[in-house]
C-alpha positions as CSV (number, residue, x, y, z in Angstrom):
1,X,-78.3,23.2,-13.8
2,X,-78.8,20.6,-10.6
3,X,-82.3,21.4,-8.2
4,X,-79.7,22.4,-5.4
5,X,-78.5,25.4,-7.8
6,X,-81.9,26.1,-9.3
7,X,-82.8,26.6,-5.6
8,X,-80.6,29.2,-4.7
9,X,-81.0,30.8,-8.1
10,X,-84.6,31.1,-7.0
11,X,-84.0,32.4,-3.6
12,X,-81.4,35.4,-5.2
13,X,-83.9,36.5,-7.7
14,X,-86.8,36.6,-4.9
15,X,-84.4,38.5,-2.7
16,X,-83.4,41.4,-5.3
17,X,-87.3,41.4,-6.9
18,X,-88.4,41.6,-3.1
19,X,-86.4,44.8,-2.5
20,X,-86.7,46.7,-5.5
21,X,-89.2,48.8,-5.1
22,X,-87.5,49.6,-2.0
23,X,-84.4,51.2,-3.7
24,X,-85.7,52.8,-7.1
25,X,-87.7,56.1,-7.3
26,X,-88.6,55.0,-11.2
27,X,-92.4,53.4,-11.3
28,X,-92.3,50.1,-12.5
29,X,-88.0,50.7,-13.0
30,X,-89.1,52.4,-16.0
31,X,-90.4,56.0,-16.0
32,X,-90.1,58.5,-13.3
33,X,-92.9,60.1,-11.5
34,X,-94.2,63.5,-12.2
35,X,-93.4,65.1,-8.3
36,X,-90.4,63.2,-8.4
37,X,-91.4,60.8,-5.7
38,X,-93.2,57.3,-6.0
39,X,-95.8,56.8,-3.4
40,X,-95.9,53.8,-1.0
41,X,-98.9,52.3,-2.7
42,X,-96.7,52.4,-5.6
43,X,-94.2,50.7,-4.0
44,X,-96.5,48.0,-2.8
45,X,-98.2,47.3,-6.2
46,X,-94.5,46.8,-7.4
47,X,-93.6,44.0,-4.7
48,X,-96.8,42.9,-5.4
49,X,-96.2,42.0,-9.5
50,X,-92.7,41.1,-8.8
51,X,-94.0,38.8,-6.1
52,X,-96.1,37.2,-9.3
53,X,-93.2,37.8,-11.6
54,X,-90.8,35.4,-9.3
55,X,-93.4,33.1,-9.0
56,X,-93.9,32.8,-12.9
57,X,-89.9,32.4,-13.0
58,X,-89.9,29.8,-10.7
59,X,-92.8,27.8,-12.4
60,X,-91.0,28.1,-15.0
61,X,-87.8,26.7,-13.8
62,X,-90.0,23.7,-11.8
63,X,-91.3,22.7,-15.3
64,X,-87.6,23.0,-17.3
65,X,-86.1,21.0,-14.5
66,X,-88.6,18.3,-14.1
67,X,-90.7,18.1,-16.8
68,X,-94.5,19.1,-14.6
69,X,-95.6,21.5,-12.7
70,X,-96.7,19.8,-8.9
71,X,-99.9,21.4,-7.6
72,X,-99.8,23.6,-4.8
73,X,-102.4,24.2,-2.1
74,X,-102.7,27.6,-0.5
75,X,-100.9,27.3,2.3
76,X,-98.0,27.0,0.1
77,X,-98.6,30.5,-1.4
78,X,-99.4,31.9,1.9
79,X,-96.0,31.0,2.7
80,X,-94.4,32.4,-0.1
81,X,-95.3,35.8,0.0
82,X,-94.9,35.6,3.8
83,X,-91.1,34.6,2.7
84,X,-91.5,37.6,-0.2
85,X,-92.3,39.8,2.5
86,X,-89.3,38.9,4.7
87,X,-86.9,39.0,2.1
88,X,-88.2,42.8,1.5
89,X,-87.7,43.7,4.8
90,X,-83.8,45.2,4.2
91,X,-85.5,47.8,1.3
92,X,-87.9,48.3,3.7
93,X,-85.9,49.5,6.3
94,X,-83.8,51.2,4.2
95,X,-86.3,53.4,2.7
96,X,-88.4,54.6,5.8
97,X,-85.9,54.1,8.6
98,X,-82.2,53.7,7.8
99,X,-81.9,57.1,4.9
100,X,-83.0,59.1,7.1
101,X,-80.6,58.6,9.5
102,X,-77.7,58.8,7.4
103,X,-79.0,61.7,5.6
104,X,-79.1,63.5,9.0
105,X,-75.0,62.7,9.2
């Protein structure tokens, strides 16, 4: 697999990760809640461990395709999870805005 294609692997798996949370009422995509209803903070500690999760993917991919891992300051995470956060912002929307719209239709 070339670095061009690796990239845009990266940047799919951080899009669907980012909005998962978003679109599943399972905790953790595993076991539903007892009310039936996952909380926001759940919601948020899930973005958060996928957030880590794609990151660990993508370390791992860096190291397959070129053999070392370079080191990163912060600023470089800080813009990650800024970018995490964007990518989220469709399940976002989705969730608190845009259902209940459509379930007023």
């Amino acid at each position: 697999m070339s670095a061009v294609q690796t990239g845009w692997l990266i940047i799919a798996i951080a899009i669907i990760a980012a909005n998962l949370p978003w679109l599943s009422e399972r905790i953790l995509l595993i076991a539903r809640p007892a009310d039936g209803h996952k909380r926001a903070w759940w919601r948020w500690l899930e973005w958060l461990l996928l957030y880590f999760l794609t990151g660990a993917i993508t370390l791992g991919m860096e190291k397959k395709l070129n053999g070392e891992l370079y080191p990163q300051d912060w600023e470089f995470y800080a813009v990650t999870l800024s970018l995490f956060l964007v990518f989220a912002l469709p399940g976002f929307i989705y969730r608190y805005d845009l259902r209940h719209h459509l379930a007023r239709r």
